[in-house]
C-alpha positions as CSV (number, residue, x, y, z in Angstrom):
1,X,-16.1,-32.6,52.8
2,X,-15.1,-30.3,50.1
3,X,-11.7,-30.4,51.2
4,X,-11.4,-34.0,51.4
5,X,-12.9,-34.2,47.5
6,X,-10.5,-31.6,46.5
7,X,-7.1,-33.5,48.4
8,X,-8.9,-37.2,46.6
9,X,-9.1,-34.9,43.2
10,X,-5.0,-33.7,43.8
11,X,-3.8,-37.1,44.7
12,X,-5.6,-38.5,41.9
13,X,-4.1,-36.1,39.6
14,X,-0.6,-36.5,40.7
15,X,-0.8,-39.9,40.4
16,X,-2.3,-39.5,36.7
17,X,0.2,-36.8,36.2
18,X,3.6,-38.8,36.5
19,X,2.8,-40.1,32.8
20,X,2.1,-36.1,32.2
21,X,4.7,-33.6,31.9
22,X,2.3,-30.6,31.0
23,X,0.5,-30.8,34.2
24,X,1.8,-30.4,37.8
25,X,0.0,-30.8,41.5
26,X,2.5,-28.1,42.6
27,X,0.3,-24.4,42.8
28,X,3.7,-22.4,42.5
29,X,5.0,-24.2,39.4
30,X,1.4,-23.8,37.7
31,X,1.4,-20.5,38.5
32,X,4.5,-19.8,36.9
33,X,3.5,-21.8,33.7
34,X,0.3,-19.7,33.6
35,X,2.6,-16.8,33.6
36,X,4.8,-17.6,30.8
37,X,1.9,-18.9,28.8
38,X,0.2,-15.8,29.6
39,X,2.9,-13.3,28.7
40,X,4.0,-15.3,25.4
41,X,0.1,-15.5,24.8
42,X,-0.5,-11.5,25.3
43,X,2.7,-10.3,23.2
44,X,1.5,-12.8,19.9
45,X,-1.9,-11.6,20.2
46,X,-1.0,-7.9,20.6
47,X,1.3,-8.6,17.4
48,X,-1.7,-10.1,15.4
49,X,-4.7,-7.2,16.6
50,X,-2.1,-4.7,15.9
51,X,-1.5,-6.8,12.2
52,X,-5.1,-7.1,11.6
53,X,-5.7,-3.3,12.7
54,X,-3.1,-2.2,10.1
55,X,-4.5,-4.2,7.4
56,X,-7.5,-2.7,7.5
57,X,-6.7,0.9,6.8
58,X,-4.4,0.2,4.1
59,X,-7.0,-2.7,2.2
60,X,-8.9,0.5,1.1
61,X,-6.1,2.6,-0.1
62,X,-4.8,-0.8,-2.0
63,X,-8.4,-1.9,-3.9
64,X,-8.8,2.0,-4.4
65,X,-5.6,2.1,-6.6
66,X,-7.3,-1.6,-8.4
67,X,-9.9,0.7,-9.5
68,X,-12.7,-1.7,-8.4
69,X,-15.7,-1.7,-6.7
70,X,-14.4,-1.6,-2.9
71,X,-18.1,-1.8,-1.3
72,X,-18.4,-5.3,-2.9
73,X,-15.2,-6.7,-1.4
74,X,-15.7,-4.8,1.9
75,X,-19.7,-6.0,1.8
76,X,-18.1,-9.6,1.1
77,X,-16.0,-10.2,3.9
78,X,-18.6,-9.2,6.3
79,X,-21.2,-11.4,4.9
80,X,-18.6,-13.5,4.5
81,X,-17.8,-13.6,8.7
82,X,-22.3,-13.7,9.2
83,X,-22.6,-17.0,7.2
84,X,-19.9,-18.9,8.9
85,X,-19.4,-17.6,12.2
86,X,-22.8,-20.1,13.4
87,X,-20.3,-22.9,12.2
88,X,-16.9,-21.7,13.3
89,X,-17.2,-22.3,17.0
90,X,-18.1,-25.7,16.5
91,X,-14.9,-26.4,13.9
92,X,-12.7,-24.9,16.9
93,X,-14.1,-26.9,19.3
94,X,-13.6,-30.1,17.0
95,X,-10.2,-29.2,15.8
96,X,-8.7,-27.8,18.5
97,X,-8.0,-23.8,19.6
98,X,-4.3,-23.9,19.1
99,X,-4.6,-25.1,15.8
100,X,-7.2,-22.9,14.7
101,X,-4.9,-20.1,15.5
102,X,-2.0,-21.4,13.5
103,X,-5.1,-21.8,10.7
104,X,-5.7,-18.2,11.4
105,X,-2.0,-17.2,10.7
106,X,-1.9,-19.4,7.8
107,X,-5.2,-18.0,5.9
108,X,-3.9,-14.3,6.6
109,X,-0.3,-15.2,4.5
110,X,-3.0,-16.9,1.9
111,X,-5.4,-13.7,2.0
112,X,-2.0,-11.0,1.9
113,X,-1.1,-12.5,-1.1
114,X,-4.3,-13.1,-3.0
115,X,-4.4,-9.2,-1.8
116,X,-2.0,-8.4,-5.0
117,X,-4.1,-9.2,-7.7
118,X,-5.5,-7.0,-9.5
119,X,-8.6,-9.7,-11.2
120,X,-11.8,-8.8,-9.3
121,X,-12.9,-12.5,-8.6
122,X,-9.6,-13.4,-6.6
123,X,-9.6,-10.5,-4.8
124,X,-13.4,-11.7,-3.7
125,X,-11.9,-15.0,-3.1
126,X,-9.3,-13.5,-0.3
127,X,-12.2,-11.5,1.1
128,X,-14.1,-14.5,1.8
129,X,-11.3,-16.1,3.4
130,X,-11.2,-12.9,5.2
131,X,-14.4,-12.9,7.0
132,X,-13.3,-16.8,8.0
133,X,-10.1,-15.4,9.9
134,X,-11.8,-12.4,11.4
135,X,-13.8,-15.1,13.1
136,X,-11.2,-17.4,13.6
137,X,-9.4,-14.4,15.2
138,X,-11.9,-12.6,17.4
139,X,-13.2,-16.6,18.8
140,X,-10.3,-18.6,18.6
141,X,-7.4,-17.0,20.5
142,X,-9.3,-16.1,23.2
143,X,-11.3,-19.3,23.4
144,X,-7.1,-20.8,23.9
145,X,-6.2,-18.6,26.4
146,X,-9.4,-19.7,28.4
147,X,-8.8,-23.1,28.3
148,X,-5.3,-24.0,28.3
149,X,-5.1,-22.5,32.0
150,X,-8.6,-23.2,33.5
């Protein structure tokens, strides 16, 4: 019975698939379009861990040389990522993963450059925004790569 459910389940998709392009009933071609989403997916997330690793060794040495208080900003940005990381999920649920990640990449140009000012409330400003991407980044990207290719 199972077997019959799943051919009913193929057929039905095919047929709903014609009008699809992203979807295809054959196992070998979605095999091969899990593999090339997986591989582009892997080498832009490697690119972006490695980019958020970086950042965060030379964020000290930069607010050091701003001669301000670096425990605020640092404190910031993690209470910053405790007090909106209950609501993030949901927002990537609503809005959609892939789209969340480009939000991601976007609020990381916006938080590198608010990075160069030297006044102490901008520079709280970007670490807000800072704790949003770490969540959007550690929930997210992964939370795509699970469901494009379930």
């Amino acid at each position: 019975a199972g077997v019959v459910a799943s051919d009913s389940d193929s057929s039905s998709s095919s047929s709903s698939s014609s009008s699809s392009s992203s979807s295809s009933p054959n196992p070998q071609t979605t095999k091969q379009s899990y593999n090339t989403f997986k591989a582009s997916y892997l080498l832009v997330y490697a690119v972006i861990m490695l980019a958020d690793w970086m950042q965060g060794t030379h964020m000290y040495t930069l607010y050091l040389s701003y001669s301000v208080d670096i425990s605020s900003l640092f404190l910031t940005g993690f209470l910053s990522g405790a007090i909106f990381a209950p609501f993030l999920g949901s927002l990537v649920d609503r809005f959609g993963r892939r789209l969340s990640c480009v939000i991601y990449c976007l609020l990381e140009i916006v938080i590198n450059a608010l990075e160069h000012s030297r006044d102490f409330r901008v520079l709280l400003f970007g670490r807000v925004l800072g704790g949003i991407s770490t969540n959007l980044l550690f929930t997210a990207f992964e939370a795509w790569m699970c469901t494009e290719h379930r």
